[in-house]
N, C-alpha and C positions, 0 to 999 in steps of 0.2 A: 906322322913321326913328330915329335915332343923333340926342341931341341931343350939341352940342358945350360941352364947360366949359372954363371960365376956371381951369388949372391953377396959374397962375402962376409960370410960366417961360417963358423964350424956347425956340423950336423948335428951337435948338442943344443947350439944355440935357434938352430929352426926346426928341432922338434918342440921345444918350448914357446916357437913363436906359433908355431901351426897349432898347440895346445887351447892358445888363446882366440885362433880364429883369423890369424895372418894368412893373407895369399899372397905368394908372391907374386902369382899370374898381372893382381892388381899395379902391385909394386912394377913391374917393370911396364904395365902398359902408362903410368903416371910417370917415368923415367923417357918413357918413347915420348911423350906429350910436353917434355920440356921442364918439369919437376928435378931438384936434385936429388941423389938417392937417398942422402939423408929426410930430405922432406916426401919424399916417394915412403920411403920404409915407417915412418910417424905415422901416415896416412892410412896405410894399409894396417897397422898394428887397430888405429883407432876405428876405422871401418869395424875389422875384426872383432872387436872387445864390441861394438853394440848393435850389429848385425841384425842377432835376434830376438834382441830385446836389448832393454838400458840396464849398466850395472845393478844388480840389487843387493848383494852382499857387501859387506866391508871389503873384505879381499877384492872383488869385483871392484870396486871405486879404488881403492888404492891405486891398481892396477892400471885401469883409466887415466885416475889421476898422475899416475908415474910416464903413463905413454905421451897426453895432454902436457905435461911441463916437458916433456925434452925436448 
């Protein structure tokens, strides 16, 4: 059994994240480890965006680059 957490956003705003490659799973086990959520939720964005490889498109680095400056 999967318990559910209170991410704190709306479900338009983590299907957009889960778009780019966000886990939450990540996010809150960085949140258990002492991380605040804000620096938990950067992390997990930044993970996500180069997972599979490194940006290669403009969008792609924008994107990065917009998760990397918050």
């Amino acid at each position: 059994m999967t318990n559910i957490h209170d991410l704190g956003m709306t479900d338009n705003e983590y299907a957009a994240l889960v778009a780019k490659g966000y886990n939450p799973n990540l996010e809150l086990e960085l949140i258990e480890l002492g991380e605040s959520p804000a620096i938990a939720r950067k992390l997990s964005l930044i993970v996500g965006l180069t997972q599979d490889k490194p940006p290669q498109t403009d969008l792609e680095w924008e994107e990065f680059m917009a998760a990397w400056g918050d």
